[in-house]
C-alpha positions as CSV (number, residue, x, y, z in Angstrom):
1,X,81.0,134.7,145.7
2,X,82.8,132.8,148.3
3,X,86.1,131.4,147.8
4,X,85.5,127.7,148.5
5,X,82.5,128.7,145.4
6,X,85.2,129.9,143.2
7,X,87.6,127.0,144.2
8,X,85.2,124.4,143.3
9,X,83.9,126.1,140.3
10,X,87.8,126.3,139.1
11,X,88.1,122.8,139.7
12,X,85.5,121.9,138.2
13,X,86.7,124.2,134.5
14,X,89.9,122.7,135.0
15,X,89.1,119.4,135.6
16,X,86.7,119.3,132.3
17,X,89.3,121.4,130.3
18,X,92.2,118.7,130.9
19,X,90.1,115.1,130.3
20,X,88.6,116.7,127.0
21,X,91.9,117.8,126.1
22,X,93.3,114.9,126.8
23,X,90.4,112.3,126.0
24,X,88.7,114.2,123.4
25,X,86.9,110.8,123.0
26,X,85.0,110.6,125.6
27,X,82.4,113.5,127.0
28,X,83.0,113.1,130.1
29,X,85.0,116.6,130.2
30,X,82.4,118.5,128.7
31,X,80.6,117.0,131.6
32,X,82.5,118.9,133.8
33,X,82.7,121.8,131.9
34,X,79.2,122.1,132.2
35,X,78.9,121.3,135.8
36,X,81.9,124.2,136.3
37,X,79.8,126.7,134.3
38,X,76.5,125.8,136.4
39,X,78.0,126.1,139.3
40,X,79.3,130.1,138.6
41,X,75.8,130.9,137.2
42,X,74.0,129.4,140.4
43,X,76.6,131.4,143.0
44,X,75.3,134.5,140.8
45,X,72.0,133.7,140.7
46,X,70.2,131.6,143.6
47,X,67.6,130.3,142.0
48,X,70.3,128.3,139.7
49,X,71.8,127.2,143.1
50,X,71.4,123.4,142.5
51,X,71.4,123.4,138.9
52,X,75.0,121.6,138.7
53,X,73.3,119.0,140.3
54,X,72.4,117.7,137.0
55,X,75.3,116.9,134.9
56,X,77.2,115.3,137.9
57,X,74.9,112.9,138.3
58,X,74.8,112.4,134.7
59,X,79.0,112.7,135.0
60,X,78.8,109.8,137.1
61,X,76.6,107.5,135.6
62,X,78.1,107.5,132.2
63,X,81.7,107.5,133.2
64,X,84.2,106.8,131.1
65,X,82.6,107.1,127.8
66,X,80.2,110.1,128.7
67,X,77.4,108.2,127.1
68,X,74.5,106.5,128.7
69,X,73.2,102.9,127.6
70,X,71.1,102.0,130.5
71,X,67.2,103.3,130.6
72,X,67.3,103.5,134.4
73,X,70.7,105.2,134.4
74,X,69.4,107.4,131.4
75,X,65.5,108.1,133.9
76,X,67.9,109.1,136.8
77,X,70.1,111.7,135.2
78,X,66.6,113.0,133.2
79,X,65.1,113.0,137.1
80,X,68.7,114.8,138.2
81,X,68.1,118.0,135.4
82,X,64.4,118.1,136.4
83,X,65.2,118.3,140.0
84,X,68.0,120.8,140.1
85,X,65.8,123.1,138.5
86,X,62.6,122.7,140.6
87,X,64.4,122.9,144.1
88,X,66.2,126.1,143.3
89,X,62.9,127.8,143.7
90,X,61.4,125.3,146.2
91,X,63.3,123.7,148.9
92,X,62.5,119.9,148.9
93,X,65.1,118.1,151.1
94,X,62.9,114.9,150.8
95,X,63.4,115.4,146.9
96,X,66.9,115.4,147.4
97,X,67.4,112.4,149.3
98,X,65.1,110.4,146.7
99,X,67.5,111.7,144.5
100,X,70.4,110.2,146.2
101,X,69.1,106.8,146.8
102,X,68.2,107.2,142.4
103,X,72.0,107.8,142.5
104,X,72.7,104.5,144.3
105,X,70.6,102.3,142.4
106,X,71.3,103.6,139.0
107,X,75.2,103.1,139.6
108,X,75.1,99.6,141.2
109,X,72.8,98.6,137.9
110,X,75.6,100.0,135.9
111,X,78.3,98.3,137.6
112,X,76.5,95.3,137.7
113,X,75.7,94.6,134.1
114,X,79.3,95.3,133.5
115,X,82.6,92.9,133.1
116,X,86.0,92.5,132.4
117,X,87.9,95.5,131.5
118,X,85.0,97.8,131.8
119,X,84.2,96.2,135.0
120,X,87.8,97.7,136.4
121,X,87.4,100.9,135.0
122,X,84.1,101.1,136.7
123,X,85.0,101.1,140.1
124,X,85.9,104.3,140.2
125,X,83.1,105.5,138.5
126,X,80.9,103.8,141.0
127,X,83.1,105.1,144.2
128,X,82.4,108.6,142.7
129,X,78.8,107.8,142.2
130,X,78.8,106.9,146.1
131,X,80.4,109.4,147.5
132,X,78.0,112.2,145.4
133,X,75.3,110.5,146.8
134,X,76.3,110.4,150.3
135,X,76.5,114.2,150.4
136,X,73.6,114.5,149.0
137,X,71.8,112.6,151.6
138,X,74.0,114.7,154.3
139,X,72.3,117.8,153.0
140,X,69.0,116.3,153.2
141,X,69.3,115.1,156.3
142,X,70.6,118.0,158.0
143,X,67.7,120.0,157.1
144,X,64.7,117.1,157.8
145,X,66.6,116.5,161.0
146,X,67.5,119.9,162.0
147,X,70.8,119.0,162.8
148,X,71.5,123.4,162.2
149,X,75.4,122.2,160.8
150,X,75.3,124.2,157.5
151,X,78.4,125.1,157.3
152,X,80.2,122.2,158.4
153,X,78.1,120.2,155.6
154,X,78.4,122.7,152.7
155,X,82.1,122.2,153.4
156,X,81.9,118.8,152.9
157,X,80.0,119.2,149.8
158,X,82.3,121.3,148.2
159,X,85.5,118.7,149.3
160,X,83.5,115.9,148.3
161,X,82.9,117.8,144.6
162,X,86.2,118.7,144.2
163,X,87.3,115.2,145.2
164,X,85.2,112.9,142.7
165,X,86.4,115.3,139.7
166,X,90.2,115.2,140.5
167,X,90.1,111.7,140.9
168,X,87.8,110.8,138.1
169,X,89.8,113.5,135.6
170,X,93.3,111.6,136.8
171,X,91.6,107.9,136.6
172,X,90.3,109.2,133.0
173,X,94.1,110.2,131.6
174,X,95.8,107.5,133.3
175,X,93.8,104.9,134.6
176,X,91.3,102.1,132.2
177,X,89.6,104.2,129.7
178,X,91.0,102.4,127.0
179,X,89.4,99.2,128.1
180,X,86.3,99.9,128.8
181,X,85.8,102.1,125.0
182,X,86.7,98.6,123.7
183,X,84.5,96.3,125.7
184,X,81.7,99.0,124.9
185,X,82.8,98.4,121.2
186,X,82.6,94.9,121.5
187,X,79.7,95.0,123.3
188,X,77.9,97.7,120.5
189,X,79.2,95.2,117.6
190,X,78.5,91.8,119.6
191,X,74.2,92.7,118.7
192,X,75.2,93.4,115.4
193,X,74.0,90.7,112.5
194,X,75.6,93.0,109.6
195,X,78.1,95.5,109.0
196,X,75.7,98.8,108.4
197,X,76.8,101.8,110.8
198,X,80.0,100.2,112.1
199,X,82.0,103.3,110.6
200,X,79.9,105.6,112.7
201,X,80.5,102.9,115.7
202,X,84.6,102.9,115.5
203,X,84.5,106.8,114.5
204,X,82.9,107.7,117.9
205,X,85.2,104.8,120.1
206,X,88.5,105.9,118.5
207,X,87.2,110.0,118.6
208,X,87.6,110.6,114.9
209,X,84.5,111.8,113.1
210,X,86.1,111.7,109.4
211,X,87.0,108.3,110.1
212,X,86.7,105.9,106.8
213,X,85.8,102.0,106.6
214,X,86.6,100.4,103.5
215,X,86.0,96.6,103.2
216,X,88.3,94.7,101.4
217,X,86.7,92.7,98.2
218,X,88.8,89.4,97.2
219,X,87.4,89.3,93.7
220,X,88.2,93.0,92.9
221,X,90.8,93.1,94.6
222,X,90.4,96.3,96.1
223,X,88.0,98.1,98.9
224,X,84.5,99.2,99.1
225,X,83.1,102.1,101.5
226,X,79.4,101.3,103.3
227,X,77.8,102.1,100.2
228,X,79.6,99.6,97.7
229,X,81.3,102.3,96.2
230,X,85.8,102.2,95.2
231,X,87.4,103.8,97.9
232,X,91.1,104.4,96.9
233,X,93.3,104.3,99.8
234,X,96.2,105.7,98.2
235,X,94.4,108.7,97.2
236,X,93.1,109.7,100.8
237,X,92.6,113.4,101.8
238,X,95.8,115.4,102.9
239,X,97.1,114.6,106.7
240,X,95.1,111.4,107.0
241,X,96.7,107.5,107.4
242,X,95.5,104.2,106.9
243,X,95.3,101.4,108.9
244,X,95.1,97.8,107.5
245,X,93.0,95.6,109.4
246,X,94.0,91.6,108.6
247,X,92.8,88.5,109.3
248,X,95.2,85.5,108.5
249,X,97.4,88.0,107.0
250,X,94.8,88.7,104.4
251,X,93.1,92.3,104.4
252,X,89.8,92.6,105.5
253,X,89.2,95.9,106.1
254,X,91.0,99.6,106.4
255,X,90.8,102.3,108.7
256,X,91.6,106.2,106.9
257,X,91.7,108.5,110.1
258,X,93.3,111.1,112.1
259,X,97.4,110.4,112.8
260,X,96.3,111.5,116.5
261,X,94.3,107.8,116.7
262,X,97.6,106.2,117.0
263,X,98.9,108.3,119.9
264,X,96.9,105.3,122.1
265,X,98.0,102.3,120.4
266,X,95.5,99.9,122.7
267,X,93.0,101.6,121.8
268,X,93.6,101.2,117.8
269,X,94.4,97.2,118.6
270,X,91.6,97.1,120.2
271,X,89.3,98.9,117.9
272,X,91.0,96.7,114.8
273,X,90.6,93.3,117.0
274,X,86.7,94.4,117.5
275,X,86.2,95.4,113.5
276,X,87.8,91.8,112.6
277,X,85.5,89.9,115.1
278,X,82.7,92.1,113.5
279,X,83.5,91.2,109.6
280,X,84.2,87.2,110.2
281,X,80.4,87.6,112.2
282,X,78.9,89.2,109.6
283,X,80.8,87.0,106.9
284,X,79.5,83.9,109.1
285,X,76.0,84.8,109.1
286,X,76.2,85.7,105.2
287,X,77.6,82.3,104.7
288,X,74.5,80.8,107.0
289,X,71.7,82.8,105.5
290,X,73.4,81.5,102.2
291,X,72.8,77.9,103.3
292,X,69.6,78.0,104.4
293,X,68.4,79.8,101.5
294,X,70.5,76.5,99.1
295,X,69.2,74.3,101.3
296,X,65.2,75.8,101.3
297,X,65.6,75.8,97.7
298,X,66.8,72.3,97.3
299,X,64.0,70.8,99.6
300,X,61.6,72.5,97.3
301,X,63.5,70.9,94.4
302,X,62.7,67.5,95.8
303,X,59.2,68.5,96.2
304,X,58.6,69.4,93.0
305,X,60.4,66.8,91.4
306,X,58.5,64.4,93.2
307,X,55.6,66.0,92.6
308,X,56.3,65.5,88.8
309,X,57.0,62.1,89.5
310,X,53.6,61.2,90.8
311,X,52.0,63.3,87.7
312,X,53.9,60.7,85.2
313,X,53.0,58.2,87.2
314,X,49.3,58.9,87.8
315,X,49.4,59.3,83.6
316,X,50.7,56.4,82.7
317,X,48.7,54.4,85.3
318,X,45.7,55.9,83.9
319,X,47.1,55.3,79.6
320,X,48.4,51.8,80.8
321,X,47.4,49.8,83.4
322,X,44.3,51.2,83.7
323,X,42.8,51.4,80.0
324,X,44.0,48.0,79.6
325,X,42.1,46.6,82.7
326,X,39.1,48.4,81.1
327,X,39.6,46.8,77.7
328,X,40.3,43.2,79.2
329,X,36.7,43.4,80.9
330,X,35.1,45.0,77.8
331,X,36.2,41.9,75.9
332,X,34.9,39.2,78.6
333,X,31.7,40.6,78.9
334,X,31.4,40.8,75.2
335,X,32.9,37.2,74.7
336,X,30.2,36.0,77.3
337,X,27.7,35.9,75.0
338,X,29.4,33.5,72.4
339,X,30.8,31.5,75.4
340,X,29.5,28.1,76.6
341,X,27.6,27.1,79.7
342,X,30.7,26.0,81.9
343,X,32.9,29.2,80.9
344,X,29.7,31.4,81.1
345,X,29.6,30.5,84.6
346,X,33.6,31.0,85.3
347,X,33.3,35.1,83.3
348,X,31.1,36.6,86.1
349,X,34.1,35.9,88.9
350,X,37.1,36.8,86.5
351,X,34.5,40.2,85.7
352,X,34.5,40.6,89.6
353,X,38.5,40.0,89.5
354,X,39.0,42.5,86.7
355,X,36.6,45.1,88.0
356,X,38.2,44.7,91.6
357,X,41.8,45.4,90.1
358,X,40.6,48.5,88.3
359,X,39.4,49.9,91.8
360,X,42.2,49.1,93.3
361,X,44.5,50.3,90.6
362,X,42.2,53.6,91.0
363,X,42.6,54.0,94.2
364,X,46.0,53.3,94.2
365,X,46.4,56.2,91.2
366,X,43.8,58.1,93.9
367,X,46.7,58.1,96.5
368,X,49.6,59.4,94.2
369,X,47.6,62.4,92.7
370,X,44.2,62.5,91.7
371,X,43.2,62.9,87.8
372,X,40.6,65.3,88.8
373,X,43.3,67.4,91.0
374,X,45.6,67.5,87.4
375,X,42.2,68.5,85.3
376,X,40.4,70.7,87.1
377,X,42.5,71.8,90.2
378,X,41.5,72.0,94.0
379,X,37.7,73.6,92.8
380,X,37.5,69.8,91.1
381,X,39.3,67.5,93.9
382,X,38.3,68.7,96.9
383,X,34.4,68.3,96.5
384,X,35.2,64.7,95.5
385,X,37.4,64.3,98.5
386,X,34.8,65.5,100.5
387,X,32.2,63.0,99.2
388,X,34.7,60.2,100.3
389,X,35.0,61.8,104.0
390,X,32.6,59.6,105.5
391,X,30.9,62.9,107.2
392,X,29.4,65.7,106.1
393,X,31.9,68.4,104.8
394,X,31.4,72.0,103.6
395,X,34.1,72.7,100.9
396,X,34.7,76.7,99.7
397,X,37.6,76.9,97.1
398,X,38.4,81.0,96.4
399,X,41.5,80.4,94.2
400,X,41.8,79.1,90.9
401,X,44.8,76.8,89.3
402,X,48.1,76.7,91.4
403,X,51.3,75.3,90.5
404,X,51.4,71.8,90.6
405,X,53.2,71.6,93.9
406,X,51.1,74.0,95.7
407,X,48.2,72.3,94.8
408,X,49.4,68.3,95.7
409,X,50.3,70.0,99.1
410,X,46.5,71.7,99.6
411,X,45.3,68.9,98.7
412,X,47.1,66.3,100.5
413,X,46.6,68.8,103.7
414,X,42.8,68.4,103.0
415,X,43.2,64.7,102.8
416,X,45.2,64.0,106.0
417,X,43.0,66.2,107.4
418,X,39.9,64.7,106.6
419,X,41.3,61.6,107.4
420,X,42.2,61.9,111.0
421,X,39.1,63.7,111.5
422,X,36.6,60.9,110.2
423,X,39.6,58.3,112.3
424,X,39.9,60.3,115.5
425,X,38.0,62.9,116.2
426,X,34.1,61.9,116.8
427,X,33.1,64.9,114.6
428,X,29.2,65.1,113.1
429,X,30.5,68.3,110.4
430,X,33.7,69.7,108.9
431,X,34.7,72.4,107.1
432,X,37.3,73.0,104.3
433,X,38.3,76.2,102.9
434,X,41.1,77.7,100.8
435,X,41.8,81.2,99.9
436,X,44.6,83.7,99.3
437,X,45.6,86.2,101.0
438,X,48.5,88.4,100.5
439,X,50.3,86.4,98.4
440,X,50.0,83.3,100.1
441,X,47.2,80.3,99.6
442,X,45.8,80.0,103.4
443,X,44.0,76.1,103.6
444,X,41.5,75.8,106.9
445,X,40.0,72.4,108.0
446,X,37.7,72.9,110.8
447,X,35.6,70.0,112.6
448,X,33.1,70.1,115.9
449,X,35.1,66.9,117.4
450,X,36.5,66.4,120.0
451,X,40.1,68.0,119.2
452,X,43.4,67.1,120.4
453,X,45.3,66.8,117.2
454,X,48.8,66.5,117.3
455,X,50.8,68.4,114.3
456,X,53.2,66.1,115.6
457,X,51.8,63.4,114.2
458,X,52.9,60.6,112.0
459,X,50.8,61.4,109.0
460,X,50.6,65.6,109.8
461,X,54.1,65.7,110.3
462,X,54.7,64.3,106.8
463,X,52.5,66.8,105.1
464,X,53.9,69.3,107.4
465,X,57.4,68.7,105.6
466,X,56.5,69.1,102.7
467,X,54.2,72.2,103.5
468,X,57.6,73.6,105.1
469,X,59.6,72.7,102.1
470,X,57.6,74.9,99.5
471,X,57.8,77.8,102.7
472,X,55.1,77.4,104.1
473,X,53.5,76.4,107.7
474,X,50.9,74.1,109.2
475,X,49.6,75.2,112.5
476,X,46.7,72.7,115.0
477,X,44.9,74.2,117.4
478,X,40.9,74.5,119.1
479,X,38.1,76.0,116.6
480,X,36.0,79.0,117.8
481,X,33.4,76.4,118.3
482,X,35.4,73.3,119.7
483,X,36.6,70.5,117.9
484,X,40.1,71.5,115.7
485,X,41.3,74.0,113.2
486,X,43.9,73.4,111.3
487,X,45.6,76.2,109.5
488,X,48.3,75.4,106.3
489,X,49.9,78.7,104.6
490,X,51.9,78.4,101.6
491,X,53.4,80.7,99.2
492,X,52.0,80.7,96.2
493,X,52.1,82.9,92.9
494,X,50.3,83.3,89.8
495,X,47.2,81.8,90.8
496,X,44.1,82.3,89.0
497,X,40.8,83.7,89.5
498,X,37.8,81.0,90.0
499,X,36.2,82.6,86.6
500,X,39.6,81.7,85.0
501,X,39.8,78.5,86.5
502,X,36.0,77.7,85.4
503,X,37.4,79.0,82.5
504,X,40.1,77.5,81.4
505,X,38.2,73.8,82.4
506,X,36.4,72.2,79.5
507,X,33.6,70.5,80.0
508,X,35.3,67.1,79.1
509,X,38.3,67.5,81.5
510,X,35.5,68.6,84.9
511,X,33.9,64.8,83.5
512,X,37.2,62.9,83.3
513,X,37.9,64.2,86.9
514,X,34.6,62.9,88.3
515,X,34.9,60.0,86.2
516,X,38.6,59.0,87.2
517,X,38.2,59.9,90.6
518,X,34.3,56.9,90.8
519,X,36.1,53.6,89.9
520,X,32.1,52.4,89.3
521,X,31.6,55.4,87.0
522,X,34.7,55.4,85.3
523,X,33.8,51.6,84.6
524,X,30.2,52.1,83.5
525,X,31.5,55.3,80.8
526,X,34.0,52.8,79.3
527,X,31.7,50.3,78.4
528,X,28.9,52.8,77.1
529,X,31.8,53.9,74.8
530,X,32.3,50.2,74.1
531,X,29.2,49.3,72.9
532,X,29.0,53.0,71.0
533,X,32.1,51.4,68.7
534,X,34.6,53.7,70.8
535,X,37.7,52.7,72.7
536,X,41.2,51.5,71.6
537,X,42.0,47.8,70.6
């Protein structure tokens, strides 16, 4: 062994012994501890020759913290090992100056996606990273260009090793290690949405593996650990001290660790300005995940409550209005038998008045929720929706009764639907169909038009809402075959089977829906049950 070998190799032991002594939070001593051993074993063995190569480069790229957060950085030192082991036993200069240029790019990327503090403390990470890489390309040129100056360019090797460890072991003790651990805490904390595995987080940045985070809880009055459990501060293991971490001089968190933390007091600041960033963060998004879930229930609230509006309504249209408008034209027609010859010819235009009303009335009812959809479900409304579509319309129900919401939304989706497609769309055929899947009731309304709906719409963006407000969605787009699909999905549980829903249907409520949803029919039953002796006075 040489004596420029042994220097180096010293240097290199030394350097790695003093920054992890000194720095025992970073890694980047045991970097060069490593590199110092490698380069003993390769001066005794040959084929090891290069085999420090390796945790240089990886040295270099993950200066000051030891730790590598880039994937190109992280493929470069992975190429570095690889390499250092493979030209030991094969010569490769062309492998070596890839390896170089690697170097150059890896460290630019690094320095480049860097800022602030970290930004400073990087220059000299990325001067080091420069200069390894230049001798590296020396060597490789010297041998592709046969330039026969071994000696002269294993000297400067050696100097240029020694060189980038000295000055990156005295920039490590004394130079901006402190700011860059915090803006890589900061930065590790920033992607956080919660607090889980923020203990680990400050235990690595402040070098203190029995570190403890307690959070402080206002209405207890004491702190928690990660898991929720007491954690007593006064009570903490022997040789241990707490920090308090505050926020508008109120505790929100502690910090039990090792006395030796507070030996760099910027770093604890630091550390403890980070953790109170993190906890108002996480205390923000609570608060906002809080709101939206008040403010989702609340709009479902509305929904429902005016979906119970329109039931009452719809009932005592059909108990009031309604059966009276019935009874009133039960009576003329009966009283036109008995009636003279000038007020027999006045009943047929007040029957037309009466009757008109009713259909109106009914159709009016129709719009605020159908009697068939509150008797016998969607399996009941939608066929008679379809009948009304003014097109031909295939209609497969696979679910039996909903809650009452769930259903006015289906069906209301249908009827829009439908709607725009007989208004807009040029179609010959549709399609409806709702199932459930997974826990959710799926509604599809295909037709072979034309497409080009808008779920932007005026009368889809309506239904939309109030899709939305139960949690659901309403997505428009082209069918497999042309025209539009339109896709609603809403949540939905404790639906039925269709054998419970036929079921659970009598026979007289599956009539009153066909009935109630046909004016004429509705009509024409009333006054059989008329002249049967039936019906209320």
């Amino acid at each position: 062994m040489s004596v420029a070998d042994a220097a180096v190799g010293t240097v290199l032991l030394g350097s790695g012994a003093m920054a992890w002594t000194g720095r025992r939070r970073s890694r980047v001593g045991l970097l060069m501890a490593v590199a110092g051993a490698c380069w003993f074993l390769g001066s005794a063995f040959p084929g090891l020759v290069f085999l420090h190569r390796g945790p240089l480069v990886h040295l270099h790229l993950s200066y000051p913290i030891g730790r590598l957060h880039r994937r190109p950085a992280t493929a470069v030192v992975l190429a570095a090992y690889v390499a250092a082991g493979y030209e030991g036993f094969v010569r490769t200069p062309w492998l070596t100056a890839g390896l170089s240029a690697l170097v150059v790019a890896a460290a630019l990327d690094v320095f480049a996606r860097t800022s602030g503090p970290a930004r400073r403390a990087g220059r000299s990470a990325l001067a080091a990273a420069l200069v390894f890489a230049g001798v590296l390309a020396l060597g490789s040129a010297n041998v592709l260009l046969e330039w026969g100056a071994d000696r002269a360019v294993l000297l400067v090797y050696d100097a240029a090793v020694c060189l980038v460890v000295t000055w990156l072991t005295v920039d490590l003790l004394y130079g901006r290690w402190t700011e860059a651990t915090v803006a890589d805490l900061v930065t590790q904390l920033g992607l956080r949405t919660d607090t889980a595995g923020l203990q680990a987080q400050l235990a690595r940045a402040l070098g203190d593996p029995g570190l403890t985070l307690g959070y402080w809880v206002p209405w207890q009055h004491a702190y928690v650990d990660e898991a929720g459990r007491p954690l007593d501060v006064d009570r903490r293991a022997a040789g241990r001290v707490a920090t308090t971490v505050e926020n508008d001089r109120e505790p929100i968190a502690v910090l039990i660790h090792d006395p030796a933390v507070l030996d760099d007091h910027h770093l604890v600041d630091g550390a403890t300005a980070a953790l109170r960033l993190a906890v108002a963060n996480a205390r923000m998004r609570a608060e906002i995940r809080a709101r939206v879930a008040e403010l989702a229930t609340s709009r479902r609230r509305i929904v429902e409550a005016a979906d119970a509006q329109r039931r009452a309504l719809e009932a005592e249209l059909a108990t009031g209005a309604q059966r009276h408008l019935a009874q009133a034209g039960l009576h003329l027609a009966a009283f036109e038998a008995e009636a003279g010859e000038e007020l027999r010819a006045t009943l047929p235009e007040v029957l037309a008045e009466v009757a008109t009303a009713r259909r109106e009335l009914a159709q009016f009812a129709q719009g605020i929720r159908p009697q068939s959809l509150t008797a016998g479900g969607l399996g009941a409304a939608l066929p008679l929706l379809a009948d009304r579509a003014g097109l031909p319309v295939s209609v497969a129900v696979g679910v039996g009764r909903l809650p009452p919401p769930v259903e006015a939304a289906a069906y209301f989706v249908c009827a829009e639907a439908l709607t725009n497609i007989a208004k807009h769309a040029a179609a010959t055929r549709a399609s409806v169909e709702v199932v459930a899947e997974a826990g959710t009731i799926v509604v599809r309304v295909t037709d072979d038009g034309r497409g080009g709906a808008d779920a932007q719409g005026s009368g889809l963006r309506g239904i939309a809402d109030r899709v939305e407000a139960l949690g659901g969605s309403i997505t428009v787009g082209g069918g497999a075959a042309g025209g539009t699909l339109l896709v609603a999905r809403i949540a939905a549980e404790g639906t039925e089977s269709d054998g419970d829903r036929e079921r659970g249907m009598s026979d007289e409520d599956r009539d009153r829906g066909r009935l109630d949803a046909d004016p004429r029919r509705s009509g024409a039953a009333a006054r059989r049950g008329r002249l049967r002796g039936g019906g209320d006075r």
